[in-house]
Steps between C-alpha positions, in 0.01 A plus 500: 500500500629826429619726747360871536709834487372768733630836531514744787535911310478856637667788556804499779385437865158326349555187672605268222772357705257428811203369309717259276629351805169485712446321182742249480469409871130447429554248201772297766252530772256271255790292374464654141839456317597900480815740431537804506750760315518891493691753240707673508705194631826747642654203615542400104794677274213673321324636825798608626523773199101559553614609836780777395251624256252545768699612732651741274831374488488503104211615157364271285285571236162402433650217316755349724254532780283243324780229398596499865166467682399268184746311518537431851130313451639335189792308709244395714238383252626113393482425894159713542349302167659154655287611836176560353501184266552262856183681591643740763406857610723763397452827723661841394590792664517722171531360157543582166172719576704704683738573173232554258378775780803675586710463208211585304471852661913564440417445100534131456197414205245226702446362155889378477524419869171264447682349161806436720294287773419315174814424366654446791189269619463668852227327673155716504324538865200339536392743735665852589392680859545913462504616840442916472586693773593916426813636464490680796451171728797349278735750579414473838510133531864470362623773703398325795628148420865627365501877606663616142282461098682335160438712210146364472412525856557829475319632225173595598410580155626192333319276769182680385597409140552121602171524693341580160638264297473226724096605521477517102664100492292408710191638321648313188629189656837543375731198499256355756143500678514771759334552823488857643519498896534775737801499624452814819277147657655301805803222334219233671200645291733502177579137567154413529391679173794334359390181587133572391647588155673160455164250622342689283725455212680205520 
């Protein structure tokens, strides 16, 4: 039986990190065969660049930006394809949602980036959570968990712009079904809806 792909997105501070593994320890609890994975990986070579960008450390255009967050999912994808065909549960904190979003706001065309999932046969999501909160409860939330902002932390304006784009995917269901949740709730009553979500689908 195959596996299903599903995909924690949002803006900085959302909760993608918490929900995905509320998540995963919810699929163990039941004894459901589960994994779960998050990008950027900055343990990898590739995150490790992701992370001087970010931290401003070095520029990259538009176009560089992409090959490295793309890529980083692409040396991951034989071993996330080999999962999902032994019928597991792949859970991710950010995924190539996440590049089409913010890559797509520095320039990078959506049209090529979706051609290069093609190619490069990067699993689709079967189901992809948005969790919206504002900008102005991001900004807060990452102050308080590392008392400093990367260069997207910090933009107020581009978080708006990633807001919006992340709103108008999910009104199209781009490179996935999407569920909107509200992501200002209690992590317990995101969990639940969560949850809700997946009985219902799957």
């Amino acid at each position: 039986m195959k596996g299903r792909l599903i995909v924690f997105e949002g803006i900085d501070g959302s909760g993608t990190e918490t929900q995905s593994k509320m998540l995963l320890d919810a699929f163990k609890s039941k004894k459901a065969d589960s994994v779960r994975v998050e990008y950027p990986d900055y343990e990898g070579d590739l995150g490790k660049l992701i992370r001087q960008f970010l931290d401003k450390k070095q520029e990259l255009s538009a176009e560089m930006q992409f090959l490295l967050y793309a890529g980083d999912m692409v040396k991951d994808k034989d071993k996330i394809g080999a999962w999902l065909r032994a019928g597991k549960t792949v859970i991710c904190d950010r995924y190539f949602n996440s590049t089409l979003v913010y890559q797509g706001i520095r320039g990078f065309s959506q049209e090529k980036a979706l051609k290069f999932a093609e190619d490069f046969w990067i699993p689709k999501p079967d189901i992809v959570f948005f969790l919206k909160i504002s900008e102005d409860e991001s900004l807060r939330r990452k102050m308080d968990e590392h008392g400093k902002l990367d260069r997207n932390e910090a933009d107020k304006a581009f978080l708006a712009k990633v807001n919006s784009s992340y709103e108008k995917m999910s009104v199209d269901n781009v490179f996935g079904k999407w569920f909107v949740i509200d992501g200002s709730k209690s992590r317990n009553e995101i969990h639940k809806e969560v949850l809700n979500v997946l009985e219902t689908a799957f």
